[in-house]
C-alpha positions in Angstrom: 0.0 0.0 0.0 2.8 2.4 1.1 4.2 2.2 -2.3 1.2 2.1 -4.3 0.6 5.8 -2.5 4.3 7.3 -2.9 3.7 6.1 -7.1 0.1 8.3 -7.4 2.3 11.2 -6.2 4.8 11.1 -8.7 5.6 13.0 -10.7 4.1 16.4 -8.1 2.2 18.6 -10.2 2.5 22.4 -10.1 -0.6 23.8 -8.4 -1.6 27.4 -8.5 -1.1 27.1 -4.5 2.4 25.9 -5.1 3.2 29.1 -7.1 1.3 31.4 -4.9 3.5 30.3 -1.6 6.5 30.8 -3.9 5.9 34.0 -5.1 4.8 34.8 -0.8 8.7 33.4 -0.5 10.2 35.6 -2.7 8.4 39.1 -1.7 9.2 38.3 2.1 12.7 38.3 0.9 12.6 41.4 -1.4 10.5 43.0 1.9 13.7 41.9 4.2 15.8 43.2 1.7 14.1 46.7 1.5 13.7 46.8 5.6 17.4 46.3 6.2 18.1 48.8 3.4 16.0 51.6 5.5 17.1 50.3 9.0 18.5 53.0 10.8 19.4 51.5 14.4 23.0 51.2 13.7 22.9 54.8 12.5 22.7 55.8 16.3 26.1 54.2 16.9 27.6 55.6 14.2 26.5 59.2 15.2 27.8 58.8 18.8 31.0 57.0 17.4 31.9 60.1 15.1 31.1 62.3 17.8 33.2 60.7 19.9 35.9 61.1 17.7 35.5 64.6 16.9 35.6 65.2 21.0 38.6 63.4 21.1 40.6 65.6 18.6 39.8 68.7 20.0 40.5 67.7 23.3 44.0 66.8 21.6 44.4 69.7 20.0 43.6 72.0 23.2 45.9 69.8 25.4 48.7 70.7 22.5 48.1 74.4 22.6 47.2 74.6 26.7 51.4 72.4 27.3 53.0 75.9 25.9 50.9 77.5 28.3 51.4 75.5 31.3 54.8 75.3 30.8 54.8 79.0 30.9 52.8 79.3 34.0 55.3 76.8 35.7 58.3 79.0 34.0 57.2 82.4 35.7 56.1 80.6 38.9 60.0 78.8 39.3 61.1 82.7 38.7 59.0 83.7 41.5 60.0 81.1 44.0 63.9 81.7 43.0 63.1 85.2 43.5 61.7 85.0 47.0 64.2 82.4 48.2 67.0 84.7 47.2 65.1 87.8 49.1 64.7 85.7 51.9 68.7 84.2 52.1 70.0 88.2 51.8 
């Protein structure tokens, strides 16, 4: 019986159904597609991660220009203490 039953299905016939839940297969895929196209929750990280960036060169380029400063604040300040210990040994 088994075989009698696997030889009235052979060979499958193409039913309109059949076609149908094909064509259903292939626009799900074309809708994936077209959603991760427009996703936009990675664009989040992206934003923050040039952001980041950006804060992280200016914050190198002020530390740059601020090191000739401090080392002129530390410059006049050894003057001053040189200064006032030599005031205070005469």
């Amino acid at each position: 019986m088994g075989g009698s039953a696997a030889r009235r299905n052979w060979p499958v016939r193409v039913t309109s159904a059949m076609c149908r839940t094909a064509g259903k297969e292939n626009q799900m895929q074309n809708w994936q597609g077209r959603r991760l196209l427009k996703d936009e929750e990675g664009q989040d990280l992206v934003e923050y991660t040039l952001l980041l960036a950006f804060v992280c060169l200016a914050s190198a380029a002020l530390f740059i220009n601020a090191g000739g400063s401090m080392s002129t604040i530390w410059t006049v300040a050894n003057n001053y203490a040189s200064n006032a210990a030599s005031v205070a040994a005469s």
